[in-house]
KEKE-3310 file (N, C-alpha, C; in steps of 0.2 Angstrom, whole numbers, plus 5000, padded with zeros to 4 digits):
npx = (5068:5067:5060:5050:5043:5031:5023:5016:5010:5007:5020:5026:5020:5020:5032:5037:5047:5058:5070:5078:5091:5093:5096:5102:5099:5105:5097:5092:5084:5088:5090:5087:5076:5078:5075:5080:5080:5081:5082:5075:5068:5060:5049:5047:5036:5033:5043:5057:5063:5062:5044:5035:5019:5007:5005:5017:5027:5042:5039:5044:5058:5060:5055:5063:5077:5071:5072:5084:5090:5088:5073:5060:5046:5034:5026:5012:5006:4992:4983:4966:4950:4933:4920:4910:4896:4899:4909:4917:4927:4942:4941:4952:4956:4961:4964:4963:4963:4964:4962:4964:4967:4978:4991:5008:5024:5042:5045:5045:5049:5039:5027:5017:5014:5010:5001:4995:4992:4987:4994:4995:5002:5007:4997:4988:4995:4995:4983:4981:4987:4982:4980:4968:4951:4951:4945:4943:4948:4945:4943:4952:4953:4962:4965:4974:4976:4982:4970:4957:4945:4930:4912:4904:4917:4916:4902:4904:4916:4912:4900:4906:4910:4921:4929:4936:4946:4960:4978:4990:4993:4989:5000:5012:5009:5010:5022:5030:5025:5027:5042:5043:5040:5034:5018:5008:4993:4987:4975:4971:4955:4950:4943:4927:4923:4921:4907:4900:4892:4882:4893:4906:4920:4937:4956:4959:4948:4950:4966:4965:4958:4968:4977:4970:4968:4980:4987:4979:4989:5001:5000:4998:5010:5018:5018:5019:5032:5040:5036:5042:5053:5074)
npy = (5041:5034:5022:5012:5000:4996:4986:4974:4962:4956:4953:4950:4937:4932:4925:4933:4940:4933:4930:4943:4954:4954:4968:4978:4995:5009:5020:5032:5030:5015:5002:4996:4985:4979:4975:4972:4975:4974:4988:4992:4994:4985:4986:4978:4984:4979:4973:4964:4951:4948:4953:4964:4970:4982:4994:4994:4996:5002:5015:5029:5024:5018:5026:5036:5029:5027:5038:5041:5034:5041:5040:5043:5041:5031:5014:5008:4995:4991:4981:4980:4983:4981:4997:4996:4987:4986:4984:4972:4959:4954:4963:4978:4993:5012:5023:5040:5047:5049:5046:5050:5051:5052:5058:5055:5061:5071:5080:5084:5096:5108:5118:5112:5116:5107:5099:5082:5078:5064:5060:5049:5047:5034:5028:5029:5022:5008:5007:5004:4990:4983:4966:4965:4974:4991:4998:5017:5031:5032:5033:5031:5024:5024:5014:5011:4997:4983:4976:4970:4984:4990:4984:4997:5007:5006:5008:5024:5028:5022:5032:5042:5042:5035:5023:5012:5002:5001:5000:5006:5015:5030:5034:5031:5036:5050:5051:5048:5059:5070:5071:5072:5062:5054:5045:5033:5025:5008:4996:4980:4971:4963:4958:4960:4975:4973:4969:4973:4966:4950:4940:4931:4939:4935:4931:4918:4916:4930:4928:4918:4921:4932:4925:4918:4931:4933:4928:4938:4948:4945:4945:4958:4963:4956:4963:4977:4977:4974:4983:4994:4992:4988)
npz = (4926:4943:4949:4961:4971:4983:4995:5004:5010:4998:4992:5002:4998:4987:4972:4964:4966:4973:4968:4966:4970:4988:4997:5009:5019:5026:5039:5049:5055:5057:5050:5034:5025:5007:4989:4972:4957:4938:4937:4946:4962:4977:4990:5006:5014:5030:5032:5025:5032:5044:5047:5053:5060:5056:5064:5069:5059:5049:5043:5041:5039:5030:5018:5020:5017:5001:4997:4997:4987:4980:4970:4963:4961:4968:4967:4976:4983:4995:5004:5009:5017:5013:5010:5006:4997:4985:4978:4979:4988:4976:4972:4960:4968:4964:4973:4978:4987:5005:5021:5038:5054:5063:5057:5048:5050:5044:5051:5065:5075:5071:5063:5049:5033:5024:5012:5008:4991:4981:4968:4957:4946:4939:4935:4921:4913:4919:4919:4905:4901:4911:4917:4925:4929:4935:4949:4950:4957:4973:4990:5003:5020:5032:5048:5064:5069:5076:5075:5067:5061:5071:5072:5072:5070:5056:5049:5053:5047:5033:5033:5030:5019:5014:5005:5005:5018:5030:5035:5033:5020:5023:5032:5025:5011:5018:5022:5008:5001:5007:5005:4994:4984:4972:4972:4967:4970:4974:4977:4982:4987:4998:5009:5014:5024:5044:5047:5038:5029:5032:5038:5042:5049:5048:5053:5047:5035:5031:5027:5017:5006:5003:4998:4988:4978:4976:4963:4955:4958:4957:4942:4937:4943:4936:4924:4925:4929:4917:4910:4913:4921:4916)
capx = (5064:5070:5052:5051:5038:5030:5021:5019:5006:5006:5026:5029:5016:5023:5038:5041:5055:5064:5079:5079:5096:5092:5103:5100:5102:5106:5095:5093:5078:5088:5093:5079:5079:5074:5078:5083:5082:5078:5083:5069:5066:5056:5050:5042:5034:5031:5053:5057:5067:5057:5041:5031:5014:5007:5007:5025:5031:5046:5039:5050:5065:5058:5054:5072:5078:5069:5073:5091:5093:5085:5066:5055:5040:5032:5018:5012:5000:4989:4977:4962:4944:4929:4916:4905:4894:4897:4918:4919:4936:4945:4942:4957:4955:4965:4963:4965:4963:4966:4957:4970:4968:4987:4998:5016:5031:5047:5047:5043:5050:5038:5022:5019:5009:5012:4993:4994:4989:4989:4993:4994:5005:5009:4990:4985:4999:4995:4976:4980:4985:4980:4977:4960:4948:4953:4942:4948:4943:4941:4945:4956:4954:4967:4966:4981:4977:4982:4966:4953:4939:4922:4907:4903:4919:4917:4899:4904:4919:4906:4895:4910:4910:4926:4926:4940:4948:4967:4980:4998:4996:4990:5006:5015:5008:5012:5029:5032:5023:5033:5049:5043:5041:5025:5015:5002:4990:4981:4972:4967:4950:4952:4937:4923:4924:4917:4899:4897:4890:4882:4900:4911:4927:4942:4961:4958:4945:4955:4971:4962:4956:4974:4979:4965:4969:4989:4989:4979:4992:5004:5000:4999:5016:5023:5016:5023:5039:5043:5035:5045:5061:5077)
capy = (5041:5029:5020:5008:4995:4995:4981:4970:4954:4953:4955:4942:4928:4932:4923:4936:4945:4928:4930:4950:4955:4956:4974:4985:5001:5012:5027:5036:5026:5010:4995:4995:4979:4981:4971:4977:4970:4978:4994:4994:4994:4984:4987:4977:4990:4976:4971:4954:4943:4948:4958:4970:4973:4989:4999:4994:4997:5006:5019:5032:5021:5015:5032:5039:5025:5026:5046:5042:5032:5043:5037:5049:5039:5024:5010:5006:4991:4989:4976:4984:4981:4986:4997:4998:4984:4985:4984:4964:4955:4954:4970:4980:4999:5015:5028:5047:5053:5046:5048:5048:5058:5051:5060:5052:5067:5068:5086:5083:5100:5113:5116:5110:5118:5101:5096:5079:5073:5058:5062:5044:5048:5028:5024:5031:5015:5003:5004:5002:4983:4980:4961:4968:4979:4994:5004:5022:5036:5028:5037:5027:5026:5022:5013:5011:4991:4977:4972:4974:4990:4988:4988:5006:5011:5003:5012:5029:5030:5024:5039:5048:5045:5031:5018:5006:5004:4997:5002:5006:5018:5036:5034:5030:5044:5056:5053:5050:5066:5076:5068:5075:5055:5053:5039:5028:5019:5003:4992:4974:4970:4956:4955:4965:4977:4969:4970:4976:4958:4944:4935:4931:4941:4932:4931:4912:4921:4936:4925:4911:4929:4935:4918:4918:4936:4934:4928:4946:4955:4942:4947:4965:4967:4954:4966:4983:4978:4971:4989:5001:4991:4991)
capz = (4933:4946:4951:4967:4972:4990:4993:5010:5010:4992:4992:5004:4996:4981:4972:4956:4969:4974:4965:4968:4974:4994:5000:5017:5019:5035:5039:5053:5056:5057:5043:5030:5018:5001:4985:4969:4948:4931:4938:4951:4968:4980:4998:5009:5020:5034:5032:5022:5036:5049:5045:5056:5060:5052:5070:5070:5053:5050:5039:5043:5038:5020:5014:5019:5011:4995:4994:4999:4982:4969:4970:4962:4959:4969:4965:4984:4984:5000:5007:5013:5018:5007:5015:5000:4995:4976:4980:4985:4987:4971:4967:4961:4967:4965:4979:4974:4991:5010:5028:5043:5058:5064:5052:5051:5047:5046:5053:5073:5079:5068:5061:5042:5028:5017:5010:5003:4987:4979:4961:4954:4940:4934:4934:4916:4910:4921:4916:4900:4902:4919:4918:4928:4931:4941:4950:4950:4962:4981:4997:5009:5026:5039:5056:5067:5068:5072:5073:5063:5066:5075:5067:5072:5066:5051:5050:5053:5039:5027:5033:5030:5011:5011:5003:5009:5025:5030:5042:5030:5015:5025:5033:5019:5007:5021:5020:5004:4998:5012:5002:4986:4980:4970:4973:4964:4976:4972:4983:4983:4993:5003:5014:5018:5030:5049:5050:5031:5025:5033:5034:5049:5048:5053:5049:5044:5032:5025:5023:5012:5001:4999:4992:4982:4973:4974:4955:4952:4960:4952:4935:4937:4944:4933:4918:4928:4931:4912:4906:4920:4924:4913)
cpx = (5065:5061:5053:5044:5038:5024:5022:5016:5008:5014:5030:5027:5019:5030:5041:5047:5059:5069:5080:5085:5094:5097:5097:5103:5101:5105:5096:5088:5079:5087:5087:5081:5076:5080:5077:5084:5079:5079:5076:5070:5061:5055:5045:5038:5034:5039:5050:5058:5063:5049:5035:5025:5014:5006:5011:5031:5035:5044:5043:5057:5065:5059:5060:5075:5080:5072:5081:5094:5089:5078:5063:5049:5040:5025:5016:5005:4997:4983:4974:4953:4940:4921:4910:4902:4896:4905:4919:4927:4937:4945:4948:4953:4961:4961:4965:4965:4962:4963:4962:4971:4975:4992:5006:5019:5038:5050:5042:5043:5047:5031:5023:5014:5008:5003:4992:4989:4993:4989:4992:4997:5008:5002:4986:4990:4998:4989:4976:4982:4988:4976:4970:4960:4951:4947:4943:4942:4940:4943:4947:4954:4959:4966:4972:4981:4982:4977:4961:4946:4932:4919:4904:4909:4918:4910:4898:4909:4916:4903:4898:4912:4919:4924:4929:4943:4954:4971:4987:4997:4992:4996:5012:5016:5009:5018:5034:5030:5030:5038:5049:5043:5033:5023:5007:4999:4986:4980:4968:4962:4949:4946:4932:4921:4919:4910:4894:4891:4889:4888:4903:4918:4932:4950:4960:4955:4950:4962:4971:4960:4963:4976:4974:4966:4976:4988:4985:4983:4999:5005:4999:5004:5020:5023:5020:5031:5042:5040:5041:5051:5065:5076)
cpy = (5034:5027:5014:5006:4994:4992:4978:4963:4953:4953:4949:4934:4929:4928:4927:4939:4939:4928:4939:4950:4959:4964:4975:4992:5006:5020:5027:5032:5017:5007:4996:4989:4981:4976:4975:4972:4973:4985:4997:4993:4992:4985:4983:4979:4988:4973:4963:4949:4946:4954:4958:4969:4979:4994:4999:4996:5003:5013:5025:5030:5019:5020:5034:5036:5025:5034:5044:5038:5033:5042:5041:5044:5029:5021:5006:5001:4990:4983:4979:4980:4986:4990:4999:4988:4979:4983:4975:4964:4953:4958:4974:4988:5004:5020:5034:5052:5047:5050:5046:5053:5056:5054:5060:5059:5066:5075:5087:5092:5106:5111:5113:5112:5113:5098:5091:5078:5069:5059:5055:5042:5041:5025:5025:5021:5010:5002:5003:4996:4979:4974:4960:4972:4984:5001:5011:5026:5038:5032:5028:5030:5022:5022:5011:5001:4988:4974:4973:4979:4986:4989:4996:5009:5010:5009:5020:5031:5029:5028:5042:5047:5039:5026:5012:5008:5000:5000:5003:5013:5026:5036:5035:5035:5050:5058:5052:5055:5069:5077:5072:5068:5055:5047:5036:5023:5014:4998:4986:4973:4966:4952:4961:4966:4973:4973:4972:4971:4954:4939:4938:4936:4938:4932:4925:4914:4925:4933:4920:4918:4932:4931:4918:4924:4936:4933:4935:4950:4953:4946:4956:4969:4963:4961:4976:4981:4976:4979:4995:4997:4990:4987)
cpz = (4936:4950:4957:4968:4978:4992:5001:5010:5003:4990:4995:5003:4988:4978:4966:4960:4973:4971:4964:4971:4980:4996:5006:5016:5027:5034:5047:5060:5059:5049:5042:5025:5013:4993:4980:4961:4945:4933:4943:4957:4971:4988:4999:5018:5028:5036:5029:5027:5042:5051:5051:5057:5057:5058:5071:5062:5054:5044:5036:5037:5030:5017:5013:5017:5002:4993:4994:4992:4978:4967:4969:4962:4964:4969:4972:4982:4991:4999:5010:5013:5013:5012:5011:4997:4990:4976:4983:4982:4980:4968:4968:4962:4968:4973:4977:4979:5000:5015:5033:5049:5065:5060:5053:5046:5048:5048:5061:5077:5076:5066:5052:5039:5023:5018:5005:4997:4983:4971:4955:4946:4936:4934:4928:4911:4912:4921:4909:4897:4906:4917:4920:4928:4936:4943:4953:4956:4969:4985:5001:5016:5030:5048:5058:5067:5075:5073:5068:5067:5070:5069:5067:5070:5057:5049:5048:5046:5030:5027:5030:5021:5011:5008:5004:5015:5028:5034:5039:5025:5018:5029:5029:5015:5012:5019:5013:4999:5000:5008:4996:4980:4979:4970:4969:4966:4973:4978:4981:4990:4995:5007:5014:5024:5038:5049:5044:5027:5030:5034:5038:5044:5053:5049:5046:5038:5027:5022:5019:5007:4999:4995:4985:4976:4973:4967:4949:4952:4956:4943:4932:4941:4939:4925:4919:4928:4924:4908:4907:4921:4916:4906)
residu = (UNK:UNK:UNK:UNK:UNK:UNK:UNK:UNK:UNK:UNK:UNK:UNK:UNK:UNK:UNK:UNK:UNK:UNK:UNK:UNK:UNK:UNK:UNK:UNK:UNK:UNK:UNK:UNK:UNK:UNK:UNK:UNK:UNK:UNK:UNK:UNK:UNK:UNK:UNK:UNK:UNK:UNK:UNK:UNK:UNK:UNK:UNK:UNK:UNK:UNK:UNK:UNK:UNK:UNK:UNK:UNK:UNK:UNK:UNK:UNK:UNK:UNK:UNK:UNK:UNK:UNK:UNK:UNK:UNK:UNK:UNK:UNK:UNK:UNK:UNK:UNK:UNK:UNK:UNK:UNK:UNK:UNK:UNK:UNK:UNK:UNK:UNK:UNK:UNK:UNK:UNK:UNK:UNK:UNK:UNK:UNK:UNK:UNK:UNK:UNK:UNK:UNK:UNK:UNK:UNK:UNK:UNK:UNK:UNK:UNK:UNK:UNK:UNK:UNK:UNK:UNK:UNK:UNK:UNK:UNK:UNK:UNK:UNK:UNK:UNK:UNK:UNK:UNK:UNK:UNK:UNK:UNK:UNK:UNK:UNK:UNK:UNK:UNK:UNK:UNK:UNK:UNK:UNK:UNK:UNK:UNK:UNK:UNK:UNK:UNK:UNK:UNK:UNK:UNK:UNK:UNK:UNK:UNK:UNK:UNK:UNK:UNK:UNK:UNK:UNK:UNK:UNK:UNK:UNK:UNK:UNK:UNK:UNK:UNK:UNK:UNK:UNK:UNK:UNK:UNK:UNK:UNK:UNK:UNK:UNK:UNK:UNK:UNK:UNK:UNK:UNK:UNK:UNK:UNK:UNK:UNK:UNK:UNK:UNK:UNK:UNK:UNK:UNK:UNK:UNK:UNK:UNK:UNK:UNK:UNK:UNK:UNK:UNK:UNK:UNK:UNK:UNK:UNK:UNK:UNK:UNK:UNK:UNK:UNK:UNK:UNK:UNK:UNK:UNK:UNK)
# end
C-alpha cells in the first residue's frame, strides 16, 4: 500500500523532510510539489517554495497528484482550535467525522451521492506507539479562514456537538474520499478556540504554540515514517 503524508504548519517547521527528494508533478490543476523518501510521500497542503493560505490551497491539485501516483492511504495532520475546554493545546486528536457546509468535488457538472467518512484505517498502529496521548472520536469543523472565527461562530459549532475547529481537512477529506484515498485525520490543538478561555487570541500566540508542540509532531512522524516507509 502506497501511504503519503499531508501535513502543512507542522511540515514546514519541521526539519525530518529536509533531505527528502523535492519533485513536482503536473495536474490539471497546476504543478503540485511534494517530496518523496522510504517509499513515501509528503505533501505540504499549503506548497513547500511558496505556500498558500488555507482559502487558497490547491486542494484539487494535491489530491490528483497523490491518486495519479498510486496513494491509497493518507496520514493528514491539521492544526486546529479547541472548542472544548478539556482539549488544551498540546493535545493530539483524531477526528472520525468533519463539519463543512462548502463541500470541495472534483465532479462540478452533476449531482453526487458520495457520503464521506472518515475511516482512519492507520490509527489502530499509530496508537499503539504514539509518543502521546491521542484523543480519538472528535468532530472537525471547517471555516473558510484566513482569519480566525468569531466568538459567536465559535459558540454555535460547540452547540453543535464539535469539538475542534480549523480551515483545511473538510476539504481535504472530501477529495480524497471522492478519490477512493483513505485517510487517517489527526490534529494538533494549538490554541483555544476565540472567546473559549480567558486568553487573547493572536497569531503571535498561536505561532509561539506550534513551536512549542512541533517536537510532539516531531516524534510522531519520526516513529510513523520508520514503521510505514521502505
Amino acid at each position: 500500500m502506497k501511504i503519503a503524508i499531508v501535513s502543512g504548519t507542522s511540515i514546514n517547521r519541521s526539519r525530518i523532510f529536509d533531505d527528502w527528494e523535492l519533485d513536482s508533478v503536473d495536474t490539471p490543476f497546476g504543478a503540485v510539489e511534494l517530496k518523496r523518501a522510504s517509499g513515501l510521500v509528503a505533501v505540504n497542503r499549503h506548497g513547500f517554495s511558496n505556500p498558500l493560505p488555507p482559502h487558497r490551497t490547491n486542494y484539487r491539485g494535491y489530491v490528483h497528484a497523490l491518486k495519479s501516483l498510486g496513494v491509497e492511504s493518507v496520514l493528514s495532520l491539521t492544526s486546529v482550535g479547541s472548542l472544548r475546554e478539556d482539549l488544551g493545546p498540546g493535545t493530539l486528536v483524531s477526528c472520525d467525522d468533519y463539519v463543512s457546509f462548502a463541500p470541495t468535488t472534483f465532479v462540478d457538472d452533476a449531482p453526487s451521492g458520495f457520503a464521506p467518512v472518515i475511516g482512519n484505517p492507520l490509527l489502530d498502529s499509530i496508537l499503539k506507539d504514539s509518543p502521546i496521548a491521542i484523543a480519538t472520536g472528535k468532530v472537525y469543523a471547517q471555516t473558510r479562514g484566513p482569519r480566525f472565527e468569531t466568538r459567536a461562530e465559535v459558540r454555535i459549532l460547540k452547540n453543535w456537538g464539535c469539538d475542534v475547529v480549523g480551515m483545511t481537512l473538510a476539504n481535504e477529506a472530501d477529495l480524497l474520499l471522492e478519490s477512493g484515498i483513505a485517510i487517517t485525520a489527526l490534529s494538533m490543538v494549538d490554541n483555544f478556540a476565540h472567546g473559549l478561555v480567558d486568553q487573547e487570541l493572536s497569531m503571535e500566540q498561536f505561532h509561539a504554540s506550534v513551536l512549542e508542540n512541533q517536537a510532539k509532531i516531531d516524534g510522531l512522524l519520526r516513529g510513523f515514517i520508520e514503521r510505514c516507509g521502505d
